[in-house]
N, C-alpha and C positions, 0 to 999 in steps of 0.2 A: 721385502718392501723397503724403499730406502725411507731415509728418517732425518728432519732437519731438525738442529736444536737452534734458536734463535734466540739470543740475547742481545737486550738491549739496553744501553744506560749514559749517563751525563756525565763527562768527565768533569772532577770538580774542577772549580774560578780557581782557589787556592793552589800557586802554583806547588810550594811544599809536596801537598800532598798526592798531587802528580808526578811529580820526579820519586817517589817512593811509588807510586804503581808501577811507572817504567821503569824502577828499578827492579821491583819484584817480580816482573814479568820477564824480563831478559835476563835476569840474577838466579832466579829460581823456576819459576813456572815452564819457559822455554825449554830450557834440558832436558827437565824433567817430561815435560809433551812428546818431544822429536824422541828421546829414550822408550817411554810406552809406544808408542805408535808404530815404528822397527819392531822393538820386542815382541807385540801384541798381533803385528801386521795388522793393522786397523786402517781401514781403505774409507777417505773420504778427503774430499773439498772443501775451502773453505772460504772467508776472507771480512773484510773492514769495510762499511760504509761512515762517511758522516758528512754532514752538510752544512760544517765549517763553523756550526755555534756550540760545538759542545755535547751534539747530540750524537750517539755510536749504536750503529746494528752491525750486528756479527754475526754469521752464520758458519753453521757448519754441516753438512750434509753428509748422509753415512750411508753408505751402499746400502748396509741392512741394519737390521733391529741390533741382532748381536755384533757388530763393529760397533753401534751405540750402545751397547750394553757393556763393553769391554772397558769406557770411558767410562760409563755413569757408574760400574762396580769395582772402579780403583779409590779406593779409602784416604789413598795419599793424594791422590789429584783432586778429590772434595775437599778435603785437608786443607789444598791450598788455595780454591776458589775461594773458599767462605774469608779466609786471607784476605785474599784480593779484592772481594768485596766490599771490603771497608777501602781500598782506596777509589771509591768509584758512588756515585748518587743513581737515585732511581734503577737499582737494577730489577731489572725483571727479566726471565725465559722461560721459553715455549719449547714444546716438543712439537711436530709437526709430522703429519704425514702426506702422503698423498689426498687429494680428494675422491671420494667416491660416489656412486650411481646408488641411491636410494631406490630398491626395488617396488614399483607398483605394488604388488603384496604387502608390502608395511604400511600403508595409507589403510588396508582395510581392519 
């Protein structure tokens, strides 16, 4: 079953500390992604929306559970969101799946 992680958040007004998130995502974060993901073979799509005020969804979409399992159980890659976190407002993410068909039998 593929599996989407969707995050969403506000890049801060302060430019400062915006140029230290772009720093730390091309500095650090980036290498380290493209590196697991070769290593790992971890198969999925991705990419950036925003709507020009600040506001970012980002998704990522994972063939299966375990290509999303491969990311959520590297210790160093958590390591460095919680990081990155602090350069960024309002973050929140979802896990996502597909939708499904509630069988008639569970109503009764």
């Amino acid at each position: 079953m593929p599996v989407v992680q969707l995050m969403v958040w506000v890049n801060p007004k302060d430019e400062e500390r915006r140029k230290k998130r772009y720093k730390f995502q091309d500095e650090v974060m980036r290498p380290y992604w493209d590196k697991m993901v070769e290593e790992k073979g971890i198969k999925f799509v991705g990419g950036s929306w925003s709507d020009n005020t600040g506001n970012i969804v980002h998704w990522s979409k994972f063939e299966t559970m375990e290509d999303f399992s491969k990311v959520w159980d590297d210790e160093r890659w958590q390591q460095m969101r919680a990081r990155w976190a602090f350069f960024v407002d309002d973050l929140s993410i979802r896990l996502l799946r597909p939708g499904l068909t509630v069988p008639e039998d569970l109503f009764k």
